[in-house]
N, C-alpha and C positions, 0 to 999 in steps of 0.2 A: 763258562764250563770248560773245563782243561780237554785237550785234545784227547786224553785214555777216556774221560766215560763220553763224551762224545762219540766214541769207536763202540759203547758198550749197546751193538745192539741198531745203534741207528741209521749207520751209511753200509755196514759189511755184512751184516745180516745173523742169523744163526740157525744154529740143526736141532731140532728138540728127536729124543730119541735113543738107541744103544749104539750106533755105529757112523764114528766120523766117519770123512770119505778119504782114501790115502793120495796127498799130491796138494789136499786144502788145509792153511794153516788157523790155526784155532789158538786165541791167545789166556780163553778162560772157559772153566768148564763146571756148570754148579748142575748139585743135586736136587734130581725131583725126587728121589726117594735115595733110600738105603742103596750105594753103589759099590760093587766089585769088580771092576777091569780084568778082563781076561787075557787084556793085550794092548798098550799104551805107548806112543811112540812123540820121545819128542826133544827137546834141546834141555836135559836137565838130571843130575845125577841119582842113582839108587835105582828103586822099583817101586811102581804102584802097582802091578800084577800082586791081585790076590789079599791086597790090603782092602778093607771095608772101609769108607766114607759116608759119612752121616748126611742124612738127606738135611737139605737147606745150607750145606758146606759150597763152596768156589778156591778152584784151586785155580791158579795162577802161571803160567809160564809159554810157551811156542810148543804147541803139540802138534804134532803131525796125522797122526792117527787115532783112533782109538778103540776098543771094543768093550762093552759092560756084559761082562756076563749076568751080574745081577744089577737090577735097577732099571732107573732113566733119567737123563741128562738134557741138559740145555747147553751145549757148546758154540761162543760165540766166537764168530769169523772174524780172522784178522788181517 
């Protein structure tokens, strides 16, 4: 098993929920339902504020924060 999904979940943990915690890095973040970020912080270009994301979607990248205004999420600790 390669060192990424070894990390998915099984030594770092994760937050099930609408609101990462700001200071804790979060390297994926998939849909338990229909999501729309109200406020998304992290190492990567554009905006996710305001965009809707289909529930069973995972998005990818070093977040730092997060807030869902609609939905809920499983974002795993990196």
């Amino acid at each position: 098993m390669s060192a990424d999904l070894d990390r998915f979940g099984a030594r770092n943990g994760f937050t099930v929920g609408t609101t990462g915690v700001s200071g804790q890095a979060y390297w994926a973040i998939q849909m338990l339902a229909d999501t729309t970020f109200s406020a998304i912080a992290g190492d990567f270009d554009g905006t996710l504020t305001g965009v809707t994301i289909g529930s069973g979607n995972i998005i990818y990248g070093r977040f730092n924060s997060f807030t869902a205004g609609t939905g809920r999420v499983i974002a795993y600790k990196g």
